[in-house]
C-alpha positions in Angstrom: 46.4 -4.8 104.3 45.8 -6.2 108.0 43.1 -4.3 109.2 42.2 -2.0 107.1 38.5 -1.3 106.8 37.8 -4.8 108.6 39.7 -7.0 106.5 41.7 -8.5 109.8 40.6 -11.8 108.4 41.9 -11.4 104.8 45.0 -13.7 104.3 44.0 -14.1 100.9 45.2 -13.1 97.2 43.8 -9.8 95.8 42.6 -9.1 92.3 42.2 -6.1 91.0 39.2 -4.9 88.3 36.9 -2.2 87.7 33.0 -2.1 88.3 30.6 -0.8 86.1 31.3 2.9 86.3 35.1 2.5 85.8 36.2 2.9 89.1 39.5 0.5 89.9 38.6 -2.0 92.3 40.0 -4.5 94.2 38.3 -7.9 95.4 39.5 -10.2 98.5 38.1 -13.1 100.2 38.9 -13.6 103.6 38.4 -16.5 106.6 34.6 -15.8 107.7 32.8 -16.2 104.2 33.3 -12.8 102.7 34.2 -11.2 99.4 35.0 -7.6 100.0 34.9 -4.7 96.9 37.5 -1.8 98.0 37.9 0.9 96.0 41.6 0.5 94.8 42.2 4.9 95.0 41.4 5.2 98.4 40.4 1.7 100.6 37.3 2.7 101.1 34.7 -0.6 101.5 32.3 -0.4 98.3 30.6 -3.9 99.6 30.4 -7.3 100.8 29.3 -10.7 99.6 28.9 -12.9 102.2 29.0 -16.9 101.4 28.8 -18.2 105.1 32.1 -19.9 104.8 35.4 -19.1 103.6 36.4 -17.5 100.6 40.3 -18.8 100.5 41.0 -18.2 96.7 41.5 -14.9 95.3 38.9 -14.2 92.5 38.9 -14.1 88.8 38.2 -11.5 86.9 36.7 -11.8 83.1 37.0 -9.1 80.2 33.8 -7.5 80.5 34.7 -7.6 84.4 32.2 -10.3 85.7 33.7 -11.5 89.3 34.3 -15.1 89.2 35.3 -16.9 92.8 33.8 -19.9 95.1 33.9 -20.6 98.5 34.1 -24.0 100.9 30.3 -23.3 100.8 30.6 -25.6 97.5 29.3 -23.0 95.4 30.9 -20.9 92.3 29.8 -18.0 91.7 29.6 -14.7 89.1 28.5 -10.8 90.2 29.2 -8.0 89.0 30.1 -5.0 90.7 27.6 -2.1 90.1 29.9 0.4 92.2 28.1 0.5 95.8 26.4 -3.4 95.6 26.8 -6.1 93.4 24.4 -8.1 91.0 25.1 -12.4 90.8 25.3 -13.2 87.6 24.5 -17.0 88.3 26.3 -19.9 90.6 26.9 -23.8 90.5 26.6 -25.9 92.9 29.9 -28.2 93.3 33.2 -28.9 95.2 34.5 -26.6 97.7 36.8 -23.7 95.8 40.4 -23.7 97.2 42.5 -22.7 94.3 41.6 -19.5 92.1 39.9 -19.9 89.0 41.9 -19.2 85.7 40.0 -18.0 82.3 41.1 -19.0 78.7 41.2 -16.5 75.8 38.2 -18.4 74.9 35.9 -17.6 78.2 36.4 -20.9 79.8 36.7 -21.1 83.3 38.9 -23.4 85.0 38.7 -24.4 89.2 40.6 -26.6 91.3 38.4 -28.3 94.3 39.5 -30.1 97.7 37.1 -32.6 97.0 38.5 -36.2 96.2 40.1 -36.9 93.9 41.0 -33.1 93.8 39.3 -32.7 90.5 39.5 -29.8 88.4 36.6 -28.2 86.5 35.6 -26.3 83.6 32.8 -24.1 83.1 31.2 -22.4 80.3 
């Protein structure tokens, strides 16, 4: 995906969802703070969620499609992608996000932090 429609800094996992209109979508976070919505049928940029610093773990995605991801600017955060923006759906303030967040069949949320002792988290 190097390069295509400015995701030279993207190095990161991709997940794929759909925004509110049904349109297949895929989310990455790359080196410069940014969480990018591509429309998965043609590449074309839908929009970008800037953080201010990097977005390293690829994002989660819930069953009613809320976007869950963090970012080394120590915050978590949920949007939700309304086709050409996105809406947050709240954030918490915490450890810097390195790993991706996992959901349970329940709607738990589960992150891994770089902060010491490496502590993991649940939210929800």
């Amino acid at each position: 995906m190097d390069g295509v429609n400015g995701l030279s800094n993207s190095r990161n996992g991709i997940a794929l969802g759909t925004d509110t209109a049904g349109v297949k979508t895929a989310y990455v976070g790359n080196d410069i703070g940014e969480l990018k919505a591509i429309r998965a049928s043609d590449g074309v940029l839908k929009w970008t969620y800037s953080t201010g610093l990097a977005v390293h773990s690829h994002p989660a995605i819930g069953r009613d499609g809320t976007i869950y991801f963090g970012s080394h600017d120590r915050t978590f955060r949920a949007v939700t992608d309304n086709g050409a923006s996105y809406t947050d759906l709240w954030s918490k303030f915490g450890p810097g996000v390195h790993s991706s967040a996992a959901i349970a069949a329940g709607g738990a949320l589960f992150i891994g932090s770089y902060d010491y002792p490496y502590t993991f988290y649940k939210f929800k």
